[in-house]
GUZAKE-634820 format. One record per residue: x, y negated, z negated of N, C-alpha, C in turn; residue number from 1. Coordinates in pm, whole numbers, plus 32768, in hexadecimal, padded with zeros to 4 digits. Layout:
X:Y:Z:X:Y:Z:X:Y:Z:NUM
...
% end
This chain:
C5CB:E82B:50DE:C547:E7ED:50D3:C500:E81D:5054:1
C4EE:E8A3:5040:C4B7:E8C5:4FCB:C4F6:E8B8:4F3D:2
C586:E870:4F2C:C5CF:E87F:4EDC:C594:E7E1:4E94:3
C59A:E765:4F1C:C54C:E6FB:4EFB:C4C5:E711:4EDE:4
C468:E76D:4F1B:C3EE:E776:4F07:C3B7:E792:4E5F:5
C3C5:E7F3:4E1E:C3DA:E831:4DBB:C3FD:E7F0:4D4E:6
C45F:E76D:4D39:C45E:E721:4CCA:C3DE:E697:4CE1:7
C39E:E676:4D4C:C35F:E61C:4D4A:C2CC:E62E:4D2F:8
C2CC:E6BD:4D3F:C23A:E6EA:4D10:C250:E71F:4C7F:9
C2B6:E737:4C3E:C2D4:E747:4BCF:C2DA:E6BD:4B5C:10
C303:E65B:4BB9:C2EE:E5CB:4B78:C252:E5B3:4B58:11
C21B:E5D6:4BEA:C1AA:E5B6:4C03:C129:E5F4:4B73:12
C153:E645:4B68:C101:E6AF:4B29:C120:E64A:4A79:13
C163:E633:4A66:C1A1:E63C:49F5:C11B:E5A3:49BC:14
C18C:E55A:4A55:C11B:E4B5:4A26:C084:E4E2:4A51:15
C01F:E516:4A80:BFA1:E4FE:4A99:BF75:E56B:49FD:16
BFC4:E5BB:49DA:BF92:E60E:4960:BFB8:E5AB:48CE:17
C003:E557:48EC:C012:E4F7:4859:BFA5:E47D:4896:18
BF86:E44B:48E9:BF20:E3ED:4917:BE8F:E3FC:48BF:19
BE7E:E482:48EB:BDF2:E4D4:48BB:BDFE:E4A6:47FF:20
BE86:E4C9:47E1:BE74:E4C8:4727:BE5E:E43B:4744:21
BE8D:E3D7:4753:BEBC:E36A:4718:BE3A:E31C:4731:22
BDBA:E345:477B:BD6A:E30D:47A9:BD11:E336:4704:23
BD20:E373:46EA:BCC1:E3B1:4672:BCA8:E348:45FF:24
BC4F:E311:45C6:BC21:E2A8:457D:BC62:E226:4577:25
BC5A:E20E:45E4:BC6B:E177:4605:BC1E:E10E:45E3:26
BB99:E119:4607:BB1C:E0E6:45FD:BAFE:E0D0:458C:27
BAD8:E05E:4512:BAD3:E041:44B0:BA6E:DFE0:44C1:28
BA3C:DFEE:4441:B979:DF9B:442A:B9CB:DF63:436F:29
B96C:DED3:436B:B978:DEAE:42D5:B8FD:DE39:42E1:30
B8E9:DDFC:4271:B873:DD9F:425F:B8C5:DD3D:4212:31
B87B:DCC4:4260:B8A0:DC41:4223:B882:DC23:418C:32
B7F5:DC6D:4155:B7C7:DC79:40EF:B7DE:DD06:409D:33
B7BE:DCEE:4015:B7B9:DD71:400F:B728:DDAB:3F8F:34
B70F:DD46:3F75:B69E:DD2C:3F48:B63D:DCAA:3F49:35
B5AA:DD10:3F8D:B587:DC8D:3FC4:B4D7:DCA6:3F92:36
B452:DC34:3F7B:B3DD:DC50:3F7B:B39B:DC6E:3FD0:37
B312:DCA4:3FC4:B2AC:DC6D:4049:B290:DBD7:4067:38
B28E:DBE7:40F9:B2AB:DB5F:4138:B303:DB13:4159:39
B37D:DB60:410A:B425:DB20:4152:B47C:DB88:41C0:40
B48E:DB24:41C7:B4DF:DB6D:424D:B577:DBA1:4251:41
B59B:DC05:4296:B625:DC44:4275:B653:DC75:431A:42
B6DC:DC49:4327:B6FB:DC91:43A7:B765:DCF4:4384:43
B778:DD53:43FF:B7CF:DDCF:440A:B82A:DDA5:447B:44
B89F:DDD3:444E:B8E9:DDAE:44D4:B93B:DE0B:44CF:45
B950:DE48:4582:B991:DEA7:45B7:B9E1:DE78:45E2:46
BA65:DEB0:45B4:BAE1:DEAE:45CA:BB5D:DF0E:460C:47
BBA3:DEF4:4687:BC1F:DF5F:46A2:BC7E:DF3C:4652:48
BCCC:DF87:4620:BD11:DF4D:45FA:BDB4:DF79:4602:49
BDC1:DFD0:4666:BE3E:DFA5:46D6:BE06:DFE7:4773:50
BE54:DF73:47E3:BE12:DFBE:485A:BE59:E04A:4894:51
BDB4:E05C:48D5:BDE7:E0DD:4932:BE1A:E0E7:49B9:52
BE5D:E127:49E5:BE83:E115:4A77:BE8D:E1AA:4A9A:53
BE43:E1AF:4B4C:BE45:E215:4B99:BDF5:E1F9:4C07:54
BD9E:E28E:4C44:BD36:E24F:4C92:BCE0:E265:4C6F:55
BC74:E224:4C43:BBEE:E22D:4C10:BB59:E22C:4C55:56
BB20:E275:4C53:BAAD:E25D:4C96:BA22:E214:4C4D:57
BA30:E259:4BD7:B99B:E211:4B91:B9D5:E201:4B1E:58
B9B0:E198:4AF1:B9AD:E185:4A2E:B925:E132:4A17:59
B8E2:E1B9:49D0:B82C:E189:4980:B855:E197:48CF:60
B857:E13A:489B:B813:E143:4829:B761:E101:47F1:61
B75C:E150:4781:B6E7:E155:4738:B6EF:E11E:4699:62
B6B3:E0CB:4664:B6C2:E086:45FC:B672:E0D6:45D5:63
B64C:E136:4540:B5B9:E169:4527:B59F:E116:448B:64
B500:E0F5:4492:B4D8:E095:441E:B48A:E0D7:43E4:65
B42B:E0DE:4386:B3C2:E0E6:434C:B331:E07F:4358:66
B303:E0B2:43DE:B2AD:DFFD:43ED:B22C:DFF2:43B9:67
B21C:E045:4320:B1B7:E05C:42B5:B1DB:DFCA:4254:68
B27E:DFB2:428D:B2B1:DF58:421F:B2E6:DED6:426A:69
B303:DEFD:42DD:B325:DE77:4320:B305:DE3F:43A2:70
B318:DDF0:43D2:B2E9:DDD1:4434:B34C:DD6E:44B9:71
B34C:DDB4:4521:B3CE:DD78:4580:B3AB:DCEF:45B6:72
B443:DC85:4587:B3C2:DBE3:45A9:B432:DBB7:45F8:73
B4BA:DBD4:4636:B4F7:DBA7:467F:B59F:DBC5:46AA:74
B5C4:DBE3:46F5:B65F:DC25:46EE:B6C7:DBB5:4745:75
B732:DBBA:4758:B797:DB88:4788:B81D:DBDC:479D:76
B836:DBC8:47FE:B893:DBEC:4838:B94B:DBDA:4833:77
B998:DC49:4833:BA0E:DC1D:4829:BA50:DBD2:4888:78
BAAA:DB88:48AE:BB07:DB7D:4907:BB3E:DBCC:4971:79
BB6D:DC3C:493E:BB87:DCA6:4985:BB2C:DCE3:49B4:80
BAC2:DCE0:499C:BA44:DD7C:49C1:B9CB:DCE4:49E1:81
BA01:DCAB:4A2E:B99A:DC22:4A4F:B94B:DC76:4ADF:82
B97A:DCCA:4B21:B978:DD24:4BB0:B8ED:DD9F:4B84:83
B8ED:DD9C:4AE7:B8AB:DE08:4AD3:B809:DE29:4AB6:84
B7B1:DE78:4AF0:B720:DE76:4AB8:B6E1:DE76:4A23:85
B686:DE19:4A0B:B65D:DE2A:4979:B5D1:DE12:496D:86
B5BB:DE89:48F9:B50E:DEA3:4903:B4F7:DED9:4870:87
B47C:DE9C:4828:B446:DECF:47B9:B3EE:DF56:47F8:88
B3F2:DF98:47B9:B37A:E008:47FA:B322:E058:4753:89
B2BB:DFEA:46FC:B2C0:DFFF:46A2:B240:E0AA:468E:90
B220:E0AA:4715:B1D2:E12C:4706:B227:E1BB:46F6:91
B2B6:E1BD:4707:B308:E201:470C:B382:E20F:4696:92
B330:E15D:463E:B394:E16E:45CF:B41E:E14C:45D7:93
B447:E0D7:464E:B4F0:E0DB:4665:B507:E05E:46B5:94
B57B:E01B:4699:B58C:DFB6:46F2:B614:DFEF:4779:95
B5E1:DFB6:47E4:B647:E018:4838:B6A2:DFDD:4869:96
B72B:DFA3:48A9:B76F:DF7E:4932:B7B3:E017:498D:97
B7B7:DFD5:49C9:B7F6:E024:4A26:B857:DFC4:4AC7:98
B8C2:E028:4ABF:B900:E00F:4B45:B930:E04B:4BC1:99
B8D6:E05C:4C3E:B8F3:E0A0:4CC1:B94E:E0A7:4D03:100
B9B6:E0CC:4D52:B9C5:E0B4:4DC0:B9E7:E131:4E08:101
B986:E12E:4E5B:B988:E1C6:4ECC:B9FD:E1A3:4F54:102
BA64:E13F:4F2E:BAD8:E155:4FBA:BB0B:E1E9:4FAF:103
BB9D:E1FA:4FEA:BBE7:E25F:4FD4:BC33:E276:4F99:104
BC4E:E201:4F73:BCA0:E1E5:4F0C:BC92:E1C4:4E6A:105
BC10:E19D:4E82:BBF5:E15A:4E24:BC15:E100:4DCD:106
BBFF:E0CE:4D45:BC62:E06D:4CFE:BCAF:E095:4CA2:107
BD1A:E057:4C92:BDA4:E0B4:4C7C:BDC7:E062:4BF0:108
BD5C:E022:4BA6:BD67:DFE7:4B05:BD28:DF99:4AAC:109
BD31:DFED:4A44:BC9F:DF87:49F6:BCEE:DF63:4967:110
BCD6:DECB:499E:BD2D:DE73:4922:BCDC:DE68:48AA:111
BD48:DE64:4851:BD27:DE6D:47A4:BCF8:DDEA:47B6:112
BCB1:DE04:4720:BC64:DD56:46FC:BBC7:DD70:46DF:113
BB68:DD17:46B1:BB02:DD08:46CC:BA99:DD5E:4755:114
BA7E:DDA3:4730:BA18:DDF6:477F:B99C:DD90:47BD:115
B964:DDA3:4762:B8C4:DD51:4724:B881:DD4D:4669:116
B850:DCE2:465E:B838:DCD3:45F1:B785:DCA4:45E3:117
B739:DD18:4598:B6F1:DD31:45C1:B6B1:DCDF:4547:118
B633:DC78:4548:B5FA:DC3A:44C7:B538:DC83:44C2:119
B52B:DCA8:4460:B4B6:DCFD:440B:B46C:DC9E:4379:120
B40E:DC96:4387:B3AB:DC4B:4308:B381:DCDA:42CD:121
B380:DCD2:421F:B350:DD33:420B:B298:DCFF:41EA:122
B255:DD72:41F1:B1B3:DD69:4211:B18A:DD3B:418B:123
B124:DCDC:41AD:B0D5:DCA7:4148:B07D:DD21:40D0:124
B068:DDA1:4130:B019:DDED:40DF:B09D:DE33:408A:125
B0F2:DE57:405F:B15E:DE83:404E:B159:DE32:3FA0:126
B11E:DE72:3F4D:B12A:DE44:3EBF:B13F:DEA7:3E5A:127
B175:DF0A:3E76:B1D6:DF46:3E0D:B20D:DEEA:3DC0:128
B246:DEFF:3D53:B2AF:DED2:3CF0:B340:DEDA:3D42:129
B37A:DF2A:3D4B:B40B:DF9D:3D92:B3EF:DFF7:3DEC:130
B440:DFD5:3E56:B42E:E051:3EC9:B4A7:E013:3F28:131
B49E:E083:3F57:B53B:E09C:3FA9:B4D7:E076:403C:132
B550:E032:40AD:B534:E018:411E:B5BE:E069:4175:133
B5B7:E0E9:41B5:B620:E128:41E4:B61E:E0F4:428D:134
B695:E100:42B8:B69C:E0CA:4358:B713:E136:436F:135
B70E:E18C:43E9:B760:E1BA:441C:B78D:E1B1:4494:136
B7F6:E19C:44F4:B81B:E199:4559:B84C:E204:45BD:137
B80A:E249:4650:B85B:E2BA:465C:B889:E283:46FB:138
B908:E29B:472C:B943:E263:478B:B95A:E2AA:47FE:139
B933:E2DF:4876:B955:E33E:48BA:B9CE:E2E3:4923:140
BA35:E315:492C:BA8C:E31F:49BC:BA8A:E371:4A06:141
BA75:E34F:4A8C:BA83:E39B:4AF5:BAF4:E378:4B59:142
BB6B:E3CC:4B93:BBCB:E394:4BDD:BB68:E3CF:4C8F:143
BBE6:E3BC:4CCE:BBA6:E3CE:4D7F:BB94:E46F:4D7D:144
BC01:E4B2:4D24:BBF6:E54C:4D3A:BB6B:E5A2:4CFC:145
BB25:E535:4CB8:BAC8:E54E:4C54:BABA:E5A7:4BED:146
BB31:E567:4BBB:BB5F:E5B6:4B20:BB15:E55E:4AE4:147
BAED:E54E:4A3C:BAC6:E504:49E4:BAFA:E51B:4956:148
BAE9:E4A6:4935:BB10:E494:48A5:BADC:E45B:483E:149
BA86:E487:47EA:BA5C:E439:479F:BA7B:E410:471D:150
BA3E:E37D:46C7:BA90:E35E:466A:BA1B:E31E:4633:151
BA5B:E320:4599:B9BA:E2F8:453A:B9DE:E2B4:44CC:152
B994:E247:44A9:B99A:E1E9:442A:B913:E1DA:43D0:153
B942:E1E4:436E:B8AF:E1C8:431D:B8BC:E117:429C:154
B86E:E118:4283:B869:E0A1:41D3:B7E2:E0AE:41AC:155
B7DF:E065:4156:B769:E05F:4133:B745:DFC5:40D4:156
B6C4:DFBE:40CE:B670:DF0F:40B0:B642:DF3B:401A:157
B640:DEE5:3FB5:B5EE:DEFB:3F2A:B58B:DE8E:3F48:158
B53A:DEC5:3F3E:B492:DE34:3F55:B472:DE41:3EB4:159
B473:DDCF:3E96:B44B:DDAA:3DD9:B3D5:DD4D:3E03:160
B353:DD8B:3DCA:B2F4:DCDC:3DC0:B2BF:DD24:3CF7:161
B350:DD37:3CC1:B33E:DD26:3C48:B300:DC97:3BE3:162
B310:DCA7:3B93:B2F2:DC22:3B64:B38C:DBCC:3B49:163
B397:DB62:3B4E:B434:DB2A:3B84:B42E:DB0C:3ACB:164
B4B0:DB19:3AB0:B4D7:DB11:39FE:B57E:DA95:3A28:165
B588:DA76:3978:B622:DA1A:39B3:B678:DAAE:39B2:166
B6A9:DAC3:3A07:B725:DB33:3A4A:B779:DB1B:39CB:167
B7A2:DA79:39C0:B823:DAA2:394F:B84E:DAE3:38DA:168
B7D9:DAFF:38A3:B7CE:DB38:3836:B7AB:DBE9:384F:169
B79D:DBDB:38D4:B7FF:DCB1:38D6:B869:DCB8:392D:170
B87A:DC1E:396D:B903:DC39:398E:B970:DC40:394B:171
B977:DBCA:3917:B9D8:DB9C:38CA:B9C6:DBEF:3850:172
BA31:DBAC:37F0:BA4A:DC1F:374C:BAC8:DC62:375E:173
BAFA:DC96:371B:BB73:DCD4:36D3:BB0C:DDA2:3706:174
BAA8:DDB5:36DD:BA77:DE1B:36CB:BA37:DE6A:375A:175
BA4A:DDE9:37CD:BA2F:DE16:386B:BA24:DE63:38C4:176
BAC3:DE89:38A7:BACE:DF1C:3903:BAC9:DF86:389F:177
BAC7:DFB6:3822:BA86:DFEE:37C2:B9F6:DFD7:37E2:178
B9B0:DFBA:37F2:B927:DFA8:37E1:B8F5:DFFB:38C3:179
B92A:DFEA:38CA:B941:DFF1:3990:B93A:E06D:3987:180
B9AF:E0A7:3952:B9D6:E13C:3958:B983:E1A1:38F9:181
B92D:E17C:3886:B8F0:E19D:384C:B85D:E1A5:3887:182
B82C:E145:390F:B7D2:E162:395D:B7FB:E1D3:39BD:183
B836:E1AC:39E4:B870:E211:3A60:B855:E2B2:3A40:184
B8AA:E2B9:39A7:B87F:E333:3991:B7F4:E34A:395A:185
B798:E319:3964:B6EF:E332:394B:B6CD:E31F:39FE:186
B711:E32E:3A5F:B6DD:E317:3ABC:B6B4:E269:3B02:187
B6B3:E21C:3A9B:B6A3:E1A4:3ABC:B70D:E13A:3ACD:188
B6EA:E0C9:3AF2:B736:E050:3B19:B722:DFD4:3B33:189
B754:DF4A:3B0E:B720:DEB7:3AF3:B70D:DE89:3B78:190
B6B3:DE3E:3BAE:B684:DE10:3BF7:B6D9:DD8A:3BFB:191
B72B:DD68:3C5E:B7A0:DD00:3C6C:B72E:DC76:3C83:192
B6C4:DC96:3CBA:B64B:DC29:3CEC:B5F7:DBE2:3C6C:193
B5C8:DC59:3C2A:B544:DC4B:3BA9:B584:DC5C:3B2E:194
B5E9:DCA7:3B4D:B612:DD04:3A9D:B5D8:DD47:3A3D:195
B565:DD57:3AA7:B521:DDF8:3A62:B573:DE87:3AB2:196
B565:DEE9:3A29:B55E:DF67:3A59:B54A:DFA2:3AAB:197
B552:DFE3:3AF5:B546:E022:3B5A:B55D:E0F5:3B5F:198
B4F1:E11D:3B91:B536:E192:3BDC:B52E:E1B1:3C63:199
B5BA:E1F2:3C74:B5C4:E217:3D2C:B541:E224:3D74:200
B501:E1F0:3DAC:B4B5:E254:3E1A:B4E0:E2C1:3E3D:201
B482:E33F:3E38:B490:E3CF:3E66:B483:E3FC:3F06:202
B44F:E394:3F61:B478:E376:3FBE:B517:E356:3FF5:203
B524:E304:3FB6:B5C4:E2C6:3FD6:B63E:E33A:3FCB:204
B612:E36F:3F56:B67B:E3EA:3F17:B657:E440:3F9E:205
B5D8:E477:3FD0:B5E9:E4D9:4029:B628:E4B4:40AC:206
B60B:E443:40C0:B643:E3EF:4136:B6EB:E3D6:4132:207
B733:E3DF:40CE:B78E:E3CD:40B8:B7DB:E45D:40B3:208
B786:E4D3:4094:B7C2:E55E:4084:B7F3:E58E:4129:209
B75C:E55F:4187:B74A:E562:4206:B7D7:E523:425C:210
B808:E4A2:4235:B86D:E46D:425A:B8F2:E49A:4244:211
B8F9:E4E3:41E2:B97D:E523:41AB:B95C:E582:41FF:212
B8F6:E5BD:420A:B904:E641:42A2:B92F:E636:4327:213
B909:E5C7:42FC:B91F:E58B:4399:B9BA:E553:43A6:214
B9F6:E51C:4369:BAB3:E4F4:435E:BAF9:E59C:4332:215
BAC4:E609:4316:BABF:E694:431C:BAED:E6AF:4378:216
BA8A:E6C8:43EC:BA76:E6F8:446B:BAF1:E6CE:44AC:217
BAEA:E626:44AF:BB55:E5B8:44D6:BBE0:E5F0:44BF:218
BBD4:E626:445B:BC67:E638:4421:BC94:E6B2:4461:219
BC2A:E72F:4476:BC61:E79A:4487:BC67:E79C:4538:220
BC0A:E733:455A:BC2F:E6FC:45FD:BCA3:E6F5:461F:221
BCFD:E69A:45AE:BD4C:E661:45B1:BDEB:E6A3:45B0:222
BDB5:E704:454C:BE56:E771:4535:BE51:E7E1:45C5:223
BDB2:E7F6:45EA:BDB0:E857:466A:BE01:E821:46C2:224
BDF1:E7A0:46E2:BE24:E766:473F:BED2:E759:4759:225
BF08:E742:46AB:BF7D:E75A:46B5:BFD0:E7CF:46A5:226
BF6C:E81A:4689:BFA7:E89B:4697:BF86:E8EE:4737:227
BF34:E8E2:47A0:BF38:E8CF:4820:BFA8:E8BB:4847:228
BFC3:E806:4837:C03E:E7BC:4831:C0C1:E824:484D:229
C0E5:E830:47B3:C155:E881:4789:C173:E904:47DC:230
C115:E945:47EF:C102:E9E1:4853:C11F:E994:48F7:231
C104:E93B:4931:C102:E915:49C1:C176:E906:49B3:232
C1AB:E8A3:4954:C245:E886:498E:C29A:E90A:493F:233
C278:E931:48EE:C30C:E9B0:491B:C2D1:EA03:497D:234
C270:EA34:49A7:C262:EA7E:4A33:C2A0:EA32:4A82:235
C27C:E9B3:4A83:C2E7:E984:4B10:C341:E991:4AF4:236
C3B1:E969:4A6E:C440:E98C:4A2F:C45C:E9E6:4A8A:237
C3F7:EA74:4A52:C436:EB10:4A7B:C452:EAEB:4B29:238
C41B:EAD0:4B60:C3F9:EACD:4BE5:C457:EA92:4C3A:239
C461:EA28:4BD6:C4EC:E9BB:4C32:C57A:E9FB:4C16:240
C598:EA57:4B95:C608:EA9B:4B70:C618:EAFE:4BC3:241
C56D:EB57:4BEB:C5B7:EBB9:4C2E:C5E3:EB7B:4CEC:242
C576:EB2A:4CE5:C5B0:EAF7:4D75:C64F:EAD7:4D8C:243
C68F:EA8A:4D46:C6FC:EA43:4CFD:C753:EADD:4D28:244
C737:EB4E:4CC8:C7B7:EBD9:4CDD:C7B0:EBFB:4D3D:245
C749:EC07:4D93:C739:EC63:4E17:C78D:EBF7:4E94:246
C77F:EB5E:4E8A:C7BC:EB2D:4F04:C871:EB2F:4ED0:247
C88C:EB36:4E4D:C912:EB35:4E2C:C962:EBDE:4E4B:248
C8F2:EC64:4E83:C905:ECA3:4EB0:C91F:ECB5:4F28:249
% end
């Protein structure tokens, strides 16, 4: 009995500790636009983008916006996640879904595809020249044992209500990407919308330093986990070997 026992919890161990990695940044955010004015509109859409399977108890995500700059005017739903709750909550700064189920089992898979796709107007008061519009996504899983996992996506929006110029004449030329890279290194960059100049927002850069901390964390989540991993199954190795000499005794 223990000879069968001993490799199936050894299987066992092996798949619920690679489950945990493989769940790790799944969740992906991008914009239909990527530069847009005040008064136009831009959506975000959340994406899996391969499914998960086990038993699950909760999956909440949080869209986070800047709603100094935009404003939540309507969302839609995936196919798959048609079962699931959805709520702007702009006093909190985030668009949310979420999915329950308190059986015993709970639900045992959450298919890739279309999440929700969330649509935002940016605000009429919003008249900068250049400024960055950042959106981040943070995803919690919860299985029945109430382990969790979380997973995080970021992008970001350029809002131009520059003055609009003909583009072709800094797009185009022989002297282009010479002229590109010669901004870049002054810190600046052409506006794909207006074709004025531009510099980064100092916002965006910190928001963006913040995000690299955050796929950091992710990462070193990520090697803990497989290095956990690696230590469970040769303890079980050791375990099943020595079981293995003692009944051949």
């Amino acid at each position: 009995m223990i000879r069968r026992t001993i490799p199936i919890l050894f299987a066992m161990t092996i798949f619920f500790s690679m489950t945990a990695i493989v769940m790790a940044e799944s969740f992906q955010i991008n914009t239909d636009k990527s530069v847009v004015s005040m008064g136009e509109y831009v959506s975000v859409n959340v994406r899996l983008e391969e499914s998960m399977t086990g038993q699950f108890r909760n999956v909440q995500g949080q869209l986070y916006y800047d709603t100094d700059l935009l404003t939540y005017v309507s969302h839609q739903s995936g196919e798959q996640f048609s079962n699931y709750t959805y709520a702007d909550m702009p006093d909190r700064k985030y668009f949310t879904f979420t999915n329950t189920d308190l059986t015993d089992d709970g639900f045992s898979k959450i298919n890739e595809g279309k999440a929700v796709s969330v649509k935002f107007k940016v605000n009429e008061e919003v008249t900068e020249e250049h400024l960055k519009a950042a959106f981040s996504l943070k995803v919690d899983i919860q299985d029945i044992r109430g382990e969790e996992e979380e997973v995080t996506s970021s992008t970001a929006l350029l809002i131009c209500n520059g003055v609009h110029q003909e583009y072709a004449s800094v797009k185009g030329g022989e002297h282009e990407d010479q002229k590109n890279s010669e901004l870049k290194g002054n810190g600046k960059t052409i506006c794909e919308k207006c074709g004025e100049k531009y510099v980064i927002n100092r916002e965006a850069e910190i928001a963006s330093v913040h995000d690299n901390d955050v796929h950091g964390k992710n990462d070193e989540k990520a090697n803990s986990l497989l290095i956990a991993a690696i230590i469970t199954a040769l303890a079980a190795a050791c375990v099943l070997i020595a079981y293995r000499r003692k009944y051949k005794r």
